[in-house]
N, C-alpha and C positions, 0 to 999 in steps of 0.2 A: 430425578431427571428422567424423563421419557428415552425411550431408545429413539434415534432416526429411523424411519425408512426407507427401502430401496425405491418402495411404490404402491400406489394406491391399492393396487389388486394384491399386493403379495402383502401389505399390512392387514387388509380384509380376510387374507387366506392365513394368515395367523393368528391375531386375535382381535383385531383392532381397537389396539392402544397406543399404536404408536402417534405420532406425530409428524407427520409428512416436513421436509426439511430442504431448503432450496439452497445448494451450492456455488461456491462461485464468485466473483469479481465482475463487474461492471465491466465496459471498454473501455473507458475514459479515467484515468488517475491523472493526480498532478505532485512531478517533480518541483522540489523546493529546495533551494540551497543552502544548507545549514547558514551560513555568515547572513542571511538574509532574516533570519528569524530572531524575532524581539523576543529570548529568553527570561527578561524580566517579565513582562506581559503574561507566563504561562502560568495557569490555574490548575487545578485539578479537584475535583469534586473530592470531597474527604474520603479517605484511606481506597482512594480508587486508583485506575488509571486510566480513566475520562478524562480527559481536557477538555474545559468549558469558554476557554481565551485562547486564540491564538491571532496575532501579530505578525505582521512584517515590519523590520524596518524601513526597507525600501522595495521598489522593484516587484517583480512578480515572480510566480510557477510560471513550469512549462505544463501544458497538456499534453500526455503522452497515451494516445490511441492504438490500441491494439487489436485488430479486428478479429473474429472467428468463433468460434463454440466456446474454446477455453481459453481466453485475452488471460495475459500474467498466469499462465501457467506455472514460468519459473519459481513465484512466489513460493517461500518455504521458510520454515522457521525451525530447527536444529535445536533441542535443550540438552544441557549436561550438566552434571556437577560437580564445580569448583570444588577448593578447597574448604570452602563454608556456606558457600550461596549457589545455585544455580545460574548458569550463563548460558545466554542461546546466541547461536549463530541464523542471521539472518537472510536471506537472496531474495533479490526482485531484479527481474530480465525483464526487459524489452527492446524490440528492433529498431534499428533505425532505417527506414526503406527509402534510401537515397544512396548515390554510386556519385556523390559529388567531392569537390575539394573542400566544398561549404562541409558537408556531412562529416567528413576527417576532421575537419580544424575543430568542427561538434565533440566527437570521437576523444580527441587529444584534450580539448578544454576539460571533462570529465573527472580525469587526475586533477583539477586545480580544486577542488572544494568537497567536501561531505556534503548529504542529502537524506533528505528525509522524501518517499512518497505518503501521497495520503490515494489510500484506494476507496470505491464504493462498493460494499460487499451486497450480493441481488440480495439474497435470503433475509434481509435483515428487521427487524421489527423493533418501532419505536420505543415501546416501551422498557427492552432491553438498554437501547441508545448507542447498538453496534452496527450503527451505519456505516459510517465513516471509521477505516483502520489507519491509524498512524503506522507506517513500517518508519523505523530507523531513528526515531526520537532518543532513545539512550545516548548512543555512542556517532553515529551517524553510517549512514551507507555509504560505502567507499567505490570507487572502481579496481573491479577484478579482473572481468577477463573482455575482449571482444573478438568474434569470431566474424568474418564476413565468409556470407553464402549465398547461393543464388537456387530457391526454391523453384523456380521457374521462370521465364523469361522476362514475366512482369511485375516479379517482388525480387530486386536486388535488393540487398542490406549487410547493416551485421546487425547482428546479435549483440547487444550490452547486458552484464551481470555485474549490480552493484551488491555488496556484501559487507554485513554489519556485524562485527564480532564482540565477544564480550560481551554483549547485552544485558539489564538485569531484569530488564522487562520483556516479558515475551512479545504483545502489542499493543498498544496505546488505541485509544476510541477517542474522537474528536466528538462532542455532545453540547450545544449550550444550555446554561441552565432553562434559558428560556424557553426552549423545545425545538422539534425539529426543523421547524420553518426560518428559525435563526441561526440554526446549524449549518442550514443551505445555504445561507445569506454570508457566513465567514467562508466557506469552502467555494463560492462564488466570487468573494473579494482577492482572492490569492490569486485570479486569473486576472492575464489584461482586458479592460472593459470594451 
């Protein structure tokens, strides 16, 4: 495996072999409520952990936008080792930029269910099939913490941290067999039309 680099000039001024490598998360993910998702429906490409189906029962995701250089920053993933298998602990943060009673009653609904996001990572290239990251598919992403703060006059919010422990999967790819234009077309149908 090629090393990353920091940048075109400084891989030139070392030996140029590396492999220029784009990091990062999209803006836009979409939350999904565990009780919503048709677990029978779920495929996985053999001995991988590509999902190539994925299902709703009912209902839809939310789309949760997060604007600026590093949107889901929070995003993290913790590995350790168990008693016999590896377990990671997982985070994904994002704001809520509303100072309403609607945005609380949001806030407070959060405890009622586990959740999986599915994020679009920039860097990603087809023929790998790591577009799309499943966070939270193991065990489900829970609500941990919310902090409200006021970064300046015109982004109130809080701050939400949901957190997936236990895990036996580090993360999940969403992939259809059929490629990536159908890929788009499931992670498409998870939203309201």
């Amino acid at each position: 495996m090629s090393a990353p680099c920091i940048s075109t000039a400084l891989d030139s001024a070392i030996n140029g072999t590396c492999t220029s490598q784009t990091i990062g998360i999209e803006k836009e993910a979409i939350l999904i409520p565990m009780s919503l998702i048709d677990k029978s429906t779920l495929a996985y490409d053999s001995g991988t952990v590509i999902v190539n189906t994925f299902e709703l029962l009912s209902g839809n995701g939310v789309k949760v936008t997060v604007n600026g250089d590093m949107p889901f920053k929070e995003f993290k993933i913790d590995g350790s080792m168990g008693d016999y298998v590896q377990l990671f602990e997982t985070a994904f943060g994002f704001p809520i930029l509303d100072n309403s009673p609607a945005a609380s009653k949001q806030i407070m609904q959060l405890g009622n269910d586990r959740y999986v996001a599915i994020v679009t990572f920039v860097g990603y290239e087809a023929a790998k099939k790591n577009k799309y990251g499943i966070i939270g598919l193991n065990r489900g992403l829970v609500f941990e913490t919310s902090a409200t703060a006021y970064d300046n006059a015109e982004n109130p919010g809080t701050q939400i941290m949901l957190k997936e422990t236990a895990g036996r999967v580090h993360l999940h790819y969403l992939w259809a067999s059929a490629g990536e234009a159908a890929t788009d077309a499931i992670v498409a149908g998870l939203l309201p039309a």
